[in-house]
Steps between C-alpha positions, in 0.01 A plus 500: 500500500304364212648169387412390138413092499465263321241186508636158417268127521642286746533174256473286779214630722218342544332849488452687122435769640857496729729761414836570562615858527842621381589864490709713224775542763532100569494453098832774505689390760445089297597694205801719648622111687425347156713763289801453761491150464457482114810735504728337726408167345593625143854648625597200669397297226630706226834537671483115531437475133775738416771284664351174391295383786272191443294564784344768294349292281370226700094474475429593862729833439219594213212387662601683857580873272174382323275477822650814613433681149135388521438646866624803361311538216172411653588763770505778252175360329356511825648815562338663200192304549433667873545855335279460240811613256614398138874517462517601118314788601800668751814569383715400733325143542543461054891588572462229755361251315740555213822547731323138608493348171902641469558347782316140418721520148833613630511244810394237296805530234707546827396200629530270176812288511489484102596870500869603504603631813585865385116498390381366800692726683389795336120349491546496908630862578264604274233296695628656739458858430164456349422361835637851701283685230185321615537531825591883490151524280333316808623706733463854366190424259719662244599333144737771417647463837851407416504629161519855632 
């Protein structure tokens, strides 16, 4: 089985020419663990939010969904970097990146305390459900999947 991989410096070696090999399989299942985490992090804390939690907003809360959002998004980069591919030129990985950006907007209104809570809970289902669409699109490589 061919494996596609990817060459990373070791910062720390004593070695330039040491290398580090990580393969497009590793980089998905970091990504997959990443996207789990990222999710389940943003429903407990947007539940928390909705019924007035302070915990949510405490600065290790942000920073912890922060570290988590940044090994995700350096997984995909890497992920696209192995393949040699440029996501505004498929389809399904531009309806990713803008069901992203949805996402971004809509759980950060659902998260704002300054926001009514009939908009923030609208701003979280919504969240939500932009969340389900991106997912179906990475599953089936289809944008139109759930529009049909």
């Amino acid at each position: 089985m061919l494996f596609l991989r990817v060459y990373a410096p070791i910062l720390l070696s004593p070695r330039a020419d040491a290398w580090l090999t990580v393969d497009y399989l590793t980089l998905k299942w970091i990504h997959v663990s990443a996207v789990t985490l990222s999710f389940c992090g943003f429903v407990t804390r947007g539940v928390g939010s909705l019924r007035g939690a302070r915990w949510v907003y405490h600065p290790l809360t942000r920073r912890l969904a922060d570290l988590v959002d940044t090994v995700l998004l350096l997984s995909a980069i890497g992920m696209l970097w192995v393949i040699h591919l440029v996501p505004w030129v498929v389809p399904w990985l531009e309806a990713k990146i803008v069901g992203l950006l949805a996402y971004i907007t809509l759980g950060i209104l659902a998260l704002r305390p300054s926001r009514p809570l009939p908009v923030r809970l609208a701003c979280f289902i919504g969240a939500l459900l932009v969340f389900a669409y991106i997912v179906s699109v990475a599953v089936t490589k289809d944008p139109s999947f759930l529009v049909r």
